[in-house]
MARSEVEX-58109 format. One line per field, with one value per residue: chain; y negated, x, z negated of N, C-alpha, C in turn. Coordinates in steps of 0.2 Angstrom, whole numbers, plus 2048, in hexadecimal, padded with zeros to 3 digits. Each point is the difference from the previous one (the first is absolute). Layout:
# MARSEVEX-58109
chain [A ...]
nv [Y ...]
nu [X ...]
nw [Z ...]
cav [Y ...]
cau [X ...]
caw [Z ...]
cv [Y ...]
cu [X ...]
cw [Z ...]
This chain:
# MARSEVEX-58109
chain [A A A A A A A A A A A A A A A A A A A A A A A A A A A A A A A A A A A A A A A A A A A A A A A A A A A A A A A A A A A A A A A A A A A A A A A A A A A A A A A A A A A A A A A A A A A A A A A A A A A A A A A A A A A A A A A A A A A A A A A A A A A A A A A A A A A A A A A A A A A A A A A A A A A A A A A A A A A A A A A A A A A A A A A A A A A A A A A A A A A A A A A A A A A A A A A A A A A A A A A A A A A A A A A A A A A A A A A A A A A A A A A A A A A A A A A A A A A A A A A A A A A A A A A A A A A A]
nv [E3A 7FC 805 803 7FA 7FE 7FE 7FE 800 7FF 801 7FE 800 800 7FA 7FC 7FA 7FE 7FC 7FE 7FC 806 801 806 801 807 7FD 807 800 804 7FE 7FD 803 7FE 804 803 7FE 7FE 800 7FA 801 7FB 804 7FB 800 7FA 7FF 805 7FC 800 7FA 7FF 805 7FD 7FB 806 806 7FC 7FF 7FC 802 7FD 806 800 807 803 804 802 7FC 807 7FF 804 7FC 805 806 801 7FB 804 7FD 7FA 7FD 802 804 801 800 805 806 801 802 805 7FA 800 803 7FC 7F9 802 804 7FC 7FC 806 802 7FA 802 7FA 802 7F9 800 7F9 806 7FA 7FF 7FC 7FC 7FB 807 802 803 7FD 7F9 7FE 804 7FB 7FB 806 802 7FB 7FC 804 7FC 802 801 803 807 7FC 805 7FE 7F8 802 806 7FF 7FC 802 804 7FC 800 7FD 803 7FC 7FF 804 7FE 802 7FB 800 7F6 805 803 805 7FF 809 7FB 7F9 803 802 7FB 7FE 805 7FD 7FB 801 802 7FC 7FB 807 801 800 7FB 801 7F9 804 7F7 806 804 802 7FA 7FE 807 802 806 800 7F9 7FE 802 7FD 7F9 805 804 7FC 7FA 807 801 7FA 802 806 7FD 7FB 804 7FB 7FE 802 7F9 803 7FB 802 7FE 802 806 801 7F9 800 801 803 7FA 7FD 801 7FB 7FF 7FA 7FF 7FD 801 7FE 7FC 7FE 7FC 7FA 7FA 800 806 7FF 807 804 805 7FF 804 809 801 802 7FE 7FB 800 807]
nu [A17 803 801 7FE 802 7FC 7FD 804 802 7FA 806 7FE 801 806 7FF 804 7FD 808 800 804 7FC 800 806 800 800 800 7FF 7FF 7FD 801 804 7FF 801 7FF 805 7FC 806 7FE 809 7FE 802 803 804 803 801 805 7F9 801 800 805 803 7FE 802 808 7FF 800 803 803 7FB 807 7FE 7FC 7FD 800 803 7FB 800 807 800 802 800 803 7FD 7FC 800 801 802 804 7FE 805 7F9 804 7FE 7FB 806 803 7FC 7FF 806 800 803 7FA 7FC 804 800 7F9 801 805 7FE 7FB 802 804 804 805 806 803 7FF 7FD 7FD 801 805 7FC 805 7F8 801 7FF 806 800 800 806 801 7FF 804 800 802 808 803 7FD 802 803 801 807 7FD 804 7FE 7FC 7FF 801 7F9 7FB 801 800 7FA 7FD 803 7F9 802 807 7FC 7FC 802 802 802 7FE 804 7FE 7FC 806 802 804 801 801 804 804 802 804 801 806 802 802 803 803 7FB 804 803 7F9 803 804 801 802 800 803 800 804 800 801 7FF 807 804 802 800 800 804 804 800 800 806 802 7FF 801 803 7FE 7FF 805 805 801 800 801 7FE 803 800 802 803 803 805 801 803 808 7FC 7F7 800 806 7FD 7FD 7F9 7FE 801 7FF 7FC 802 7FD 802 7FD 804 7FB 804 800 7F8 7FF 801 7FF 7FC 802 7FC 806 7FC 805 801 7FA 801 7FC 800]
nw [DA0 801 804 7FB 7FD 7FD 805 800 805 805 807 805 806 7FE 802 802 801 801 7FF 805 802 804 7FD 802 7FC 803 7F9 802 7FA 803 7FC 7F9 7FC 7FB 7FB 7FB 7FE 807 805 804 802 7FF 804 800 807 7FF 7FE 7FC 7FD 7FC 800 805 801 800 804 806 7FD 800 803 802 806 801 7FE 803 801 7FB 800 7FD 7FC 7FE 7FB 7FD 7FC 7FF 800 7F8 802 803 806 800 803 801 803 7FA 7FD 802 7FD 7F9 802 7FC 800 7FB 803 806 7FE 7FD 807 802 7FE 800 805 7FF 800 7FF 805 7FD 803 7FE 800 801 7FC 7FC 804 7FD 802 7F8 800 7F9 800 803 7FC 7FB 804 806 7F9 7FD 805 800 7FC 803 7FB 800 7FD 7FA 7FE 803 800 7FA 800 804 7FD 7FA 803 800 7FB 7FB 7FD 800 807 7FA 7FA 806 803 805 7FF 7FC 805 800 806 7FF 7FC 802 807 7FB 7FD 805 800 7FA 801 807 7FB 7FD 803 803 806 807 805 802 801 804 801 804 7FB 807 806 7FD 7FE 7FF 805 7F9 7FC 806 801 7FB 801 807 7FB 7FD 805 802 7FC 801 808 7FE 7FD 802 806 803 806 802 801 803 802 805 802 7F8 809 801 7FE 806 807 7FC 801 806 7FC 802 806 800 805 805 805 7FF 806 805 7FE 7FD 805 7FE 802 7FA 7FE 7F7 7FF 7FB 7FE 7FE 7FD 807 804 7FB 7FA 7FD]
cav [7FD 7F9 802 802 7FB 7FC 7FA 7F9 7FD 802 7F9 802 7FD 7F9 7FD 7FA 7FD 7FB 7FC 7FC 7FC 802 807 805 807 804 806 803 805 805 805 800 801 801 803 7FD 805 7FF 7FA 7FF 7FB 7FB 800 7FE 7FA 7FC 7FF 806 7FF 805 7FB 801 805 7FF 7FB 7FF 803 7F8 7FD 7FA 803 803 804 7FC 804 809 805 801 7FD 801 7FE 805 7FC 805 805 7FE 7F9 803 7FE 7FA 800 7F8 7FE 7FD 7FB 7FB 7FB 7F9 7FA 7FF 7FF 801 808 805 7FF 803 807 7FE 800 806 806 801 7FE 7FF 7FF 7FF 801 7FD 800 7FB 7FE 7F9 7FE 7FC 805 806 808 804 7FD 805 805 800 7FC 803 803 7F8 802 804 7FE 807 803 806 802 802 807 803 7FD 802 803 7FC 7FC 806 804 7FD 7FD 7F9 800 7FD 7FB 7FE 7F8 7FD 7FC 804 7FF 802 806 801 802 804 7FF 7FB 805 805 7FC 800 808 801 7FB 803 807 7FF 7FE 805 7FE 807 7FE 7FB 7FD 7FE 7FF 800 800 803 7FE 7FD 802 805 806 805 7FF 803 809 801 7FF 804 805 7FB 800 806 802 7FB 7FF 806 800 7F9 803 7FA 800 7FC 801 7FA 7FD 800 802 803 807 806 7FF 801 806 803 7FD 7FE 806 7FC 7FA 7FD 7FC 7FD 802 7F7 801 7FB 802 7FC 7FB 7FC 802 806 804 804 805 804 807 802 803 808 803 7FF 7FB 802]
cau [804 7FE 7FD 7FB 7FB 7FC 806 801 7FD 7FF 7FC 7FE 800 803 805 801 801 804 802 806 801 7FF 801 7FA 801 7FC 804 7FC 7FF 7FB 800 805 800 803 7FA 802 806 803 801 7FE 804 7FC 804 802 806 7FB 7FB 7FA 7FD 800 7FE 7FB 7FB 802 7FE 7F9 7FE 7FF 7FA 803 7FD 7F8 802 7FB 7FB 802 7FB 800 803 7FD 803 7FD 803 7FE 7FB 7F9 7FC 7FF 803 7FE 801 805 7FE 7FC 803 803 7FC 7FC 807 7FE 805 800 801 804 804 7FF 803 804 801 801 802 804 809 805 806 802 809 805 7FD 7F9 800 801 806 7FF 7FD 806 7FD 7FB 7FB 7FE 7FD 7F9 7FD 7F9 7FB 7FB 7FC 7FB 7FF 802 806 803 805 807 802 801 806 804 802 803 805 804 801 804 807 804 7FD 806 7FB 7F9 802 803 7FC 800 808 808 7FE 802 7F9 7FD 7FD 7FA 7FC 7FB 7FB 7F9 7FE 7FC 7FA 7FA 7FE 7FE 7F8 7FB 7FA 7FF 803 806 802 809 802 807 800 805 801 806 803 805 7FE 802 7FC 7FA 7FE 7FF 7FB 7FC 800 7FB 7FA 7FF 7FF 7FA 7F9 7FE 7FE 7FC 7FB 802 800 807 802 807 800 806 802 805 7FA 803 801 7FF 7FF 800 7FD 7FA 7FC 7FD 802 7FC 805 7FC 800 7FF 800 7FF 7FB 7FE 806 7FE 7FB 805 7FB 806 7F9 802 7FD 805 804 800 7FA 800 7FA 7FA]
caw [805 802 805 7FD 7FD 805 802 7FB 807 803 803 806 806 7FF 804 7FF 807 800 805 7FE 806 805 7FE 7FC 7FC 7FE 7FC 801 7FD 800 7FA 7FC 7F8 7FA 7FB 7FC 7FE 806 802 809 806 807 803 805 7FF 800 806 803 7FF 7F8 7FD 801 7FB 7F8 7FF 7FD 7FA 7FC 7FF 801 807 805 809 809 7FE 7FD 800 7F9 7FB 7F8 7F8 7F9 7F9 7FB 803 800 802 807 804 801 807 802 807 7FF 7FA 806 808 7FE 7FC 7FA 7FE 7FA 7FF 803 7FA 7FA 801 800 7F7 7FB 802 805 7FF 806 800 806 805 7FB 7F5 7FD 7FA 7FD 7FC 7FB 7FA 800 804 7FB 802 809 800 7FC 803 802 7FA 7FE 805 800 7F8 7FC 800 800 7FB 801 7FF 806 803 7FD 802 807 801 800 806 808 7FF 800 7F9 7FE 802 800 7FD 804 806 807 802 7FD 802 806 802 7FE 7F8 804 802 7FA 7FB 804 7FD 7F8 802 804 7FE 7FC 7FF 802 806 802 805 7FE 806 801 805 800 7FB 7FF 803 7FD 7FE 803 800 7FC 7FE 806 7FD 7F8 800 804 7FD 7FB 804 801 7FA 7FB 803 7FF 7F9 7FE 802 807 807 803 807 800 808 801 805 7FE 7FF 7FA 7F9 7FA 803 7FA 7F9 801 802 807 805 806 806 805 809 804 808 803 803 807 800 7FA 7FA 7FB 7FC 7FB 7FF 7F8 801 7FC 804 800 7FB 7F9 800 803]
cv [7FA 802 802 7FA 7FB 7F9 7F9 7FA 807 7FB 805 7FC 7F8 7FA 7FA 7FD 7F9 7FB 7F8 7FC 804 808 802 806 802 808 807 806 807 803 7FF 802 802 802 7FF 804 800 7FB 804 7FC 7FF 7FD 7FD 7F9 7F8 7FC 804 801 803 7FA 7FE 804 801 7FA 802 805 7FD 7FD 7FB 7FD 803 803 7FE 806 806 803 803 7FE 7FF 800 804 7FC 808 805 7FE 7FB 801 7FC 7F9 7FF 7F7 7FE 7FB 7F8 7F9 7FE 7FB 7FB 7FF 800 801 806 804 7FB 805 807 7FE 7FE 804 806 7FF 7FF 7FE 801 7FD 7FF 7FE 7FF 7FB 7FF 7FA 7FF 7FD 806 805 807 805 7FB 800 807 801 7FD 801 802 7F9 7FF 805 7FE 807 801 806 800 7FF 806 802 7FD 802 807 802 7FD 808 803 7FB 7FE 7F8 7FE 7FC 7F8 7FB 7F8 7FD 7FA 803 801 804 807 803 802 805 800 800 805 807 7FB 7FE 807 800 7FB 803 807 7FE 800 806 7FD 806 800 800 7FF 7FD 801 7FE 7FE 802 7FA 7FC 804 807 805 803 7FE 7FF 807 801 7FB 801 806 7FF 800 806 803 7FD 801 806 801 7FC 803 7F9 802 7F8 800 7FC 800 800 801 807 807 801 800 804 809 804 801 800 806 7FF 7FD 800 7FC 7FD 801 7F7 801 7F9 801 7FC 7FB 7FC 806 808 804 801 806 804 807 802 803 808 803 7FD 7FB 803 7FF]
cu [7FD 7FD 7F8 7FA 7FE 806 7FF 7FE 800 7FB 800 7FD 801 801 801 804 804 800 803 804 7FE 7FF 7FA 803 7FA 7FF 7F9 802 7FA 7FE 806 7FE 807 7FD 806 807 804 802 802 805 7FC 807 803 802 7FB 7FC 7FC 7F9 7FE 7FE 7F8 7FA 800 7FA 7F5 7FF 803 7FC 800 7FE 7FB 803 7FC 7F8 801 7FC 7FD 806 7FF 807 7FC 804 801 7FC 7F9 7FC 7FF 807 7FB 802 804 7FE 7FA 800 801 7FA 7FB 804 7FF 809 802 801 807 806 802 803 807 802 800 802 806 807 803 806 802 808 807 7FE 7FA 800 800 805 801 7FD 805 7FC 7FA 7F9 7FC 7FD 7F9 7FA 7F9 7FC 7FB 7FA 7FB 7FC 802 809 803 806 807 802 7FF 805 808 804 802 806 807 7FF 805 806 801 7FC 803 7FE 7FC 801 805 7FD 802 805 804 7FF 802 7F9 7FD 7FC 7F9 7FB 7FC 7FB 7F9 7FB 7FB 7FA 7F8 7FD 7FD 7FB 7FC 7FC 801 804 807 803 808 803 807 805 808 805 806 805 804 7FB 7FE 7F9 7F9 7FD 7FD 7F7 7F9 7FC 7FC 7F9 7FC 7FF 7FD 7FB 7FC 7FE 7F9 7F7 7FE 802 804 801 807 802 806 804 807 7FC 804 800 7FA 7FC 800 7FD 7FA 7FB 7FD 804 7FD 807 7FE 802 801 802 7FA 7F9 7FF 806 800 7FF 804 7FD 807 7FA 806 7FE 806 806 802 7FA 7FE 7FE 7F8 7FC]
cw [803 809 7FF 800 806 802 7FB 806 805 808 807 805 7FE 806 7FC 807 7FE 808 7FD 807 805 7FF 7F9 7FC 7FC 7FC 7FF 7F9 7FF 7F8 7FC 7FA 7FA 7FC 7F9 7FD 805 801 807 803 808 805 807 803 801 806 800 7FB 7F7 7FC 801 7FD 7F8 7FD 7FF 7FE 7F8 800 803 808 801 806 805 7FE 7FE 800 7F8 7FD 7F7 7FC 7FB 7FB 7FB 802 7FE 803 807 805 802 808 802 808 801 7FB 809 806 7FC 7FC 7FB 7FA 7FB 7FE 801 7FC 7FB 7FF 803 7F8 7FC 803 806 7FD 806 800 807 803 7FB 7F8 802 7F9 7FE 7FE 7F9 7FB 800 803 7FD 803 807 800 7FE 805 802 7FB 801 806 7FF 7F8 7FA 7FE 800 7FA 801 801 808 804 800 803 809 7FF 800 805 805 7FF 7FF 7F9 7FD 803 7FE 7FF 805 804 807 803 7FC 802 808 807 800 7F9 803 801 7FD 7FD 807 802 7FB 801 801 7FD 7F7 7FC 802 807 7FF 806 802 809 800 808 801 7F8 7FE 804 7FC 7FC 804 7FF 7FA 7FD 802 7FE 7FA 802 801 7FD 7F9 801 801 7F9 7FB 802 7FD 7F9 7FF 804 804 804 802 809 802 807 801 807 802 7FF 7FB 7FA 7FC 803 7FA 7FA 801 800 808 801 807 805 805 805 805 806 802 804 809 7FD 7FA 7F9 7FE 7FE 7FE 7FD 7FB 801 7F9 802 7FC 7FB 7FB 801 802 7FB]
């Protein structure tokens, strides 16, 4: 069971400190992890600070300060210290683990419009200088319903297409990661769900740790093995706090 294995992230006493003409935000993490086979939700409305944290377990964001912040590429090789990548800015490195172990989805697919669906999907292998079998392409492509796709360009693809092939993408090349921020926001209920549930069932199969950000509890409270949320309260006329916690217990 994906509860069992070590965490794919693991971070602890988090902050990140925003300011923006006067006002101050201030996002406080005690404790977060994924692991692998698991998908997480990161809940709640906007301001609170979910993008934010999206952003720097992305690598994308230097937190202000942490206490611990680890990334496990592989058991064997152990756990890579990231809190340390950042206190000596070492960009290359934290390029490097963004490039080889992470997938993205974003809100609205992020698909090359100048590339067909088979090509956008390859994209990240190339990028890494590596390719991915047709046969596996292929076959993703059948789980997720867009097999009929592949030699297609983006523009002839409804948004729920888009939005699987953005899926297949991120899954493709084998991260050990997958990041999806608000990944259902364009599309109706029904397919929301289909997508969600997808998402769920790849992470499990595929043994990827997934996190997905969202404002929508009902969509993925059923799905999600974790979900976190946030507490936000006015500190002062200037200064915001938002403190990550699990919700109902989860996330231990």
């Amino acid at each position: 069971m994906a509860e069992a294995t070590a965490p794919m992230v693991s971070l602890e006493g988090l902050v990140k400190t925003r300011s923006q003409n006067e006002s101050v935000f201030e996002l406080h993490v005690p404790h977060f992890a994924v692991r692998p086979g698991q998908m997480v939700a990161v809940i709640g409305e906007s301001g609170c600070g979910k993008s934010t944290l999206l952003d720097m377990v992305a690598l994308v964001m230097a937190p202000t300060r942490v206490g611990r912040f680890e990334i496990t590429s592989s058991q064997s090789e152990g756990p890579c210290d990231v809190a340390a990548l950042w206190a000596r800015d070492d960009e290359d490195a934290l390029s490097a683990l963004r490039r080889d172990l992470f997938g993205y989805v974003l809100q609205t697919g992020g698909l090359l419009p100048f590339l067909s669906v088979r090509q956008n999907i390859c994209l990240p292998a190339r990028i890494k200088g590596g390719d991915i079998p047709a046969s596996r392409v292929e076959a993703l492509a059948a789980r997720l319903g867009v097999a009929g796709c592949l030699d297609r360009m983006p523009v002839a693809l409804s948004i729920g297409q888009r939005q699987r092939v953005a899926i297949l993408r991120a899954l493709a090349h084998q991260p050990r990661l997958v990041l999806a921020d608000e990944p259902t926001a364009a599309v109706d209920k029904a397919r929301a769900r289909a997508i969600m549930d997808d998402m769920h069932r790849l992470a499990r199969d595929e043994a990827v740790a997934v996190v997905v950000v969202t404002h929508d509890v009902d969509l993925v409270m059923d799905r999600a093995d974790v979900a976190y949320t946030f507490d936000t309260h006015q500190v002062s006329e200037q200064v915001t706090s938002s403190l990550c916690r699990p919700v109902n217990g989860s996330g231990s």
